[in-house]
C-alpha positions in Angstrom: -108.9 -99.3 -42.0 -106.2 -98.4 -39.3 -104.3 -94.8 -39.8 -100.8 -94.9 -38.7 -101.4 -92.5 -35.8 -104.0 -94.7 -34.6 -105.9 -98.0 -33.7 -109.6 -97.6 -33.8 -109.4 -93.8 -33.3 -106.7 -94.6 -30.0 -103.4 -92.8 -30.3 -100.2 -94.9 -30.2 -99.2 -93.2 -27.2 -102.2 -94.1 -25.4 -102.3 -97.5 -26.5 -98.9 -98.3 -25.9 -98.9 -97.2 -22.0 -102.2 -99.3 -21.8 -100.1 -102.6 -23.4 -97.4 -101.8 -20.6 -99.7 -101.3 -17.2 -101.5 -104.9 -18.9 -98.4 -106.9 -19.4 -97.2 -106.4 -16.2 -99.8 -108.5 -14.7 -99.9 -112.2 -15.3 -101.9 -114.0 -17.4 -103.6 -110.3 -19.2 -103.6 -111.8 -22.6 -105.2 -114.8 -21.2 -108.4 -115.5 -19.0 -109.4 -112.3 -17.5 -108.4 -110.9 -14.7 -109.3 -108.7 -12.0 -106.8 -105.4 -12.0 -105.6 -105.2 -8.3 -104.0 -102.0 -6.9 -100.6 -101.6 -7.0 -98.0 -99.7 -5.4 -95.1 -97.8 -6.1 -92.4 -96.1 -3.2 -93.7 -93.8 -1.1 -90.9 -91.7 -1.9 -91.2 -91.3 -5.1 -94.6 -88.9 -4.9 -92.1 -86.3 -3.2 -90.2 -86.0 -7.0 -93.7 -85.2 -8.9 -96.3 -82.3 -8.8 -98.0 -81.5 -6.7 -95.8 -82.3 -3.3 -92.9 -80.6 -5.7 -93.0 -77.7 -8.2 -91.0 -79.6 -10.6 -91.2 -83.2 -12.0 -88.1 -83.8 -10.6 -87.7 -87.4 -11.0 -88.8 -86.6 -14.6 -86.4 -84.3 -15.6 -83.5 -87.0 -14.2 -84.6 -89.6 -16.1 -84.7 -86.4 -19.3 -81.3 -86.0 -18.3 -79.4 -89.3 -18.2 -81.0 -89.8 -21.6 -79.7 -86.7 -22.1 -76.2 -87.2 -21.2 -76.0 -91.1 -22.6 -77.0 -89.6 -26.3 -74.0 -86.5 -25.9 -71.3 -89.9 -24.9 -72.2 -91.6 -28.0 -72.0 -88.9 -30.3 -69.0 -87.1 -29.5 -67.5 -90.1 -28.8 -67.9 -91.0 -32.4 -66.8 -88.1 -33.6 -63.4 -88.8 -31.1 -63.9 -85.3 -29.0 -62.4 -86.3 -25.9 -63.1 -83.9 -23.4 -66.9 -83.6 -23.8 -67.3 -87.1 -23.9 -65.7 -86.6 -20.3 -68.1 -83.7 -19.6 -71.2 -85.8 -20.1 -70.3 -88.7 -18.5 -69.2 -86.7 -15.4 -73.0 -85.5 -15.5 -74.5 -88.8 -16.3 -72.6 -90.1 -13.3 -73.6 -87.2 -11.0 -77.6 -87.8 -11.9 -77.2 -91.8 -11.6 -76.1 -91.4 -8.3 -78.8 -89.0 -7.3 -81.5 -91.8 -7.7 -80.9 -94.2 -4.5 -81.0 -90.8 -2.6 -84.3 -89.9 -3.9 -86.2 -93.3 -4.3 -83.9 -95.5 -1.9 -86.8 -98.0 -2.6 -85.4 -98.4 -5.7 -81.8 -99.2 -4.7 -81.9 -103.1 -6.1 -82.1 -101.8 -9.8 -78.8 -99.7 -9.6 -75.9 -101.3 -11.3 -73.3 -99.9 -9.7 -70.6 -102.0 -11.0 -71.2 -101.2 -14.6 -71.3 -97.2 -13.2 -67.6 -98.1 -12.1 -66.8 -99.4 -15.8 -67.9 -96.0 -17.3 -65.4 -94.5 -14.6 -62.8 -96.6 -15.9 -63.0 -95.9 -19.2 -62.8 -92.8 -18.5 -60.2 -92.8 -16.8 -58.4 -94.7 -20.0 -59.2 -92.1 -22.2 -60.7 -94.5 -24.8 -63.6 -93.0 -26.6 -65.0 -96.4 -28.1 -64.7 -97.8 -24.4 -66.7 -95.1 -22.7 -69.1 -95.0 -25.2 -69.3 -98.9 -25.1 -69.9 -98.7 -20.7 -72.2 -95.9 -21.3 -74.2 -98.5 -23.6 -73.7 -101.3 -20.9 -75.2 -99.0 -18.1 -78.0 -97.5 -20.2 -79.4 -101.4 -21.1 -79.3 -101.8 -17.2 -82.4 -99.5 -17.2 -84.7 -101.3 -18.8 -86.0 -103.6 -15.9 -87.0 -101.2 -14.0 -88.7 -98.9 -16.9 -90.5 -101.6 -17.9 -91.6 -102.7 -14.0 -92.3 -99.0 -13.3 -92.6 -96.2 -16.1 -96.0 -96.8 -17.2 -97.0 -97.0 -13.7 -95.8 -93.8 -12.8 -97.1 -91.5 -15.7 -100.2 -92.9 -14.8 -100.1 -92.2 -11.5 -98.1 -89.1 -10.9 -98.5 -87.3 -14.7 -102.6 -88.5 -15.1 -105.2 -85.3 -13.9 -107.1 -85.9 -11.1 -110.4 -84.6 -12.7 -112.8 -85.6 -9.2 -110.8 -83.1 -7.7 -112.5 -80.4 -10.3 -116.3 -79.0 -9.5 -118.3 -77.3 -11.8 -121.2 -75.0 -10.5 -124.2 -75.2 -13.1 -126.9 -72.4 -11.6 -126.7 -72.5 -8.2 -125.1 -76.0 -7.5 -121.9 -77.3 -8.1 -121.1 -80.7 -9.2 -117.8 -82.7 -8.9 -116.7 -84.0 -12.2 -117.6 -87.7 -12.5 -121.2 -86.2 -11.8 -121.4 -83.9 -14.5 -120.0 -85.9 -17.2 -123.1 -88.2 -16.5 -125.7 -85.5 -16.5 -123.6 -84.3 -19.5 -123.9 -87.9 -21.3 -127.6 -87.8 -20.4 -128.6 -84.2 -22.2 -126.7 -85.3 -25.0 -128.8 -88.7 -24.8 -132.4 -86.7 -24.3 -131.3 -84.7 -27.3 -131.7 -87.9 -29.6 -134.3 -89.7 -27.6 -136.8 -86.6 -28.0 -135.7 -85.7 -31.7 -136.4 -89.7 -32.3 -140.1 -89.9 -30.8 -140.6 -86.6 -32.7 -140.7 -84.2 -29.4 -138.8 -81.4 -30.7 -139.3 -78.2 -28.3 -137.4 -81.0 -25.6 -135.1 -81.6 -27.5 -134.4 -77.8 -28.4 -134.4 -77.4 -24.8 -131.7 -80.3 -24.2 -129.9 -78.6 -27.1 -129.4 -75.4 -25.4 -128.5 -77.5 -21.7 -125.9 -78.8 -23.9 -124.0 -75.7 -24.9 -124.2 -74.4 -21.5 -122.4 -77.7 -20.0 -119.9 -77.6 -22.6 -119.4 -73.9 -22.0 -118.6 -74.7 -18.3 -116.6 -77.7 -19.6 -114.5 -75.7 -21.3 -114.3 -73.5 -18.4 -112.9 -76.3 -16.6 -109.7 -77.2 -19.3 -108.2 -73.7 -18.9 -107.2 -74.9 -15.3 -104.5 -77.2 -16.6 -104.3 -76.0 -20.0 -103.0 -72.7 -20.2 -102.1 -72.1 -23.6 -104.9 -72.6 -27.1 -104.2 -75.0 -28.7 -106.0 -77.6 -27.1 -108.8 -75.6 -25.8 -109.3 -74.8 -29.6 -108.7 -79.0 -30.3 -111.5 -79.6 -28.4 -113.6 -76.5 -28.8 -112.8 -75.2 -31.9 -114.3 -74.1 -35.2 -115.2 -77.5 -36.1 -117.0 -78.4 -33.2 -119.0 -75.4 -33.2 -120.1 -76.0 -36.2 -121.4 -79.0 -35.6 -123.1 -77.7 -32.8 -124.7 -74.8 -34.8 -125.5 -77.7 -37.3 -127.5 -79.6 -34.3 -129.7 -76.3 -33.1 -130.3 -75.9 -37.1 -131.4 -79.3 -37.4 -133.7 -79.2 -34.5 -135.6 -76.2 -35.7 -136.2 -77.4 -38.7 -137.2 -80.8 -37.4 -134.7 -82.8 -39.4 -134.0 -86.3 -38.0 -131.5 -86.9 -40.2 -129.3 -83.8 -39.7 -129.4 -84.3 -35.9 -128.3 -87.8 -36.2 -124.9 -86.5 -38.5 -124.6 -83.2 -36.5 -124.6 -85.0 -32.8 -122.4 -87.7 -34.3 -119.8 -85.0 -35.6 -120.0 -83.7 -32.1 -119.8 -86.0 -30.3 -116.2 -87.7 -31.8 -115.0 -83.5 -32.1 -115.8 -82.8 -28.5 -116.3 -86.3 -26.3 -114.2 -88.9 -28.5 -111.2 -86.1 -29.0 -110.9 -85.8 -25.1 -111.6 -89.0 -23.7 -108.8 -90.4 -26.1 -106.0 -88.3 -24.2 -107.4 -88.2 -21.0 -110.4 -90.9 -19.7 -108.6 -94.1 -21.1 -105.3 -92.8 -18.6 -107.3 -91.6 -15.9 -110.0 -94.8 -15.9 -106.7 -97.0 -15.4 -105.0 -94.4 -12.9 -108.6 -95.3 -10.9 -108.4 -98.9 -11.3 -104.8 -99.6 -10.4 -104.4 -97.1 -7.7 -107.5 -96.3 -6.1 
């Protein structure tokens, strides 16, 4: 059954960047192919965190869009002079791009830039709004030859960056994500062959890597909400469930209470953040 937020437990936002980064190479839907690294302009890193305080180049794009939706609604309802605002502003911010990314210079359409100025200069609402229309569709190629490629790259955490210290060593992040795959693994492989004090033991290694885990999120994620979507209630639940299960040496409880685990705390995060950051790796790296 597929939800309408979601393809096999992937968000549409996920799996819509990954169906952009694919079909820009040649041939994805056909024999497979190795994903080679690819480049965008060197200038364009100076417009993103963390070589700037603001996303910049972002907030630009946030602000033509911005300025293109304020010319077709006024100019539908006929207001003259804001129509002019806006397109003064759109004009301003379109002309800041080749400064920033001069790499970039060959997707500027100019031409249709001096149509909007024309209209304006007219005084025709339906015109303006019309070349404001005409220089918007001139986006598209380079959206879809860059955008994707660019959240990935400049909006995608860098978690190897991140170390965790478990007793007295630290760990970078790839690192402890496998050691934290393998307790979670020796929790079911001893509760299968009946060992339980090892897997008790694995069950309590568990909730002290998840504690540091969670540690970790705060970093970037300074507000609740996704702490608590991650390591909420329900999850530890689930993991009260598990310890409950093991001491009562109940197979079958385990099996349900790791599952539910697992997909509350692993399957919740990787979704946002492993699918991105595996293909940040692979393309840039």
């Amino acid at each position: 059954m597929v939800r309408s937020g979601s393809v096999s437990g992937i968000p549409w936002n996920i799996l819509l960047s990954l169906l952009m980064v694919l079909a820009a190479f040649p041939g994805w839907a056909g024999k497979p192919q190795r994903l080679e690294a690819v480049t965008l302009p060197e200038s364009l890193a100076q417009w993103y965190k963390p070589q700037n305080k603001r996303q910049v180049w972002l907030h630009g794009m946030f602000a033509m869009r911005r300025a293109l939706q304020a010319i077709d609604e006024y100019a539908a309802d006929g207001d003259l002079p804001r129509v002019r605002d806006w397109a003064r502003k759109l004009d301003d911010e379109y002309r800041r791009l080749e400064k920033r990314v001069p790499e970039w210079k060959d997707y500027l359409d100019y031409p249709r830039l001096d149509a909007l100025n024309q209209a304006l200069a007219s005084g025709d609402v339906r015109s303006i709004a019309d070349a404001a229309r005409r220089l918007s569709e001139s986006c598209q190629s380079c959206h879809q030859d860059n955008q994707a490629l660019a959240a990935l790259k400049y909006r995608t955490p860098d978690f190897s960056r991140i170390e965790l210290i478990e007793g007295d060593a630290g760990s970078r992040y790839p690192s402890f994500m496998k050691s934290l795959s393998r307790t979670v693994n020796r929790i079911r492989i001893a509760a299968e062959d009946g060992l339980w004090p090892r897997a008790g033991e694995a069950g309590y290694r568990l909730e002290d890597q998840l504690g540091l885990l969670s540690h970790s999120c705060i970093q970037c994620h300074q507000e609740r909400d996704p702490y608590e979507r991650i390591f909420g209630g329900k999850t530890r639940k689930a993991f009260t469930d598990l310890q409950r299960a093991i001491a009562r040496e109940d197979l079958k409880s385990l099996r349900m209470s790791l599952g539910e685990a697992a997909v509350l705390a692993c399957a919740r995060c990787h979704s946002v953040h492993k699918l991105n950051a595996d293909l940040k790796k692979r393309l840039f790296d």
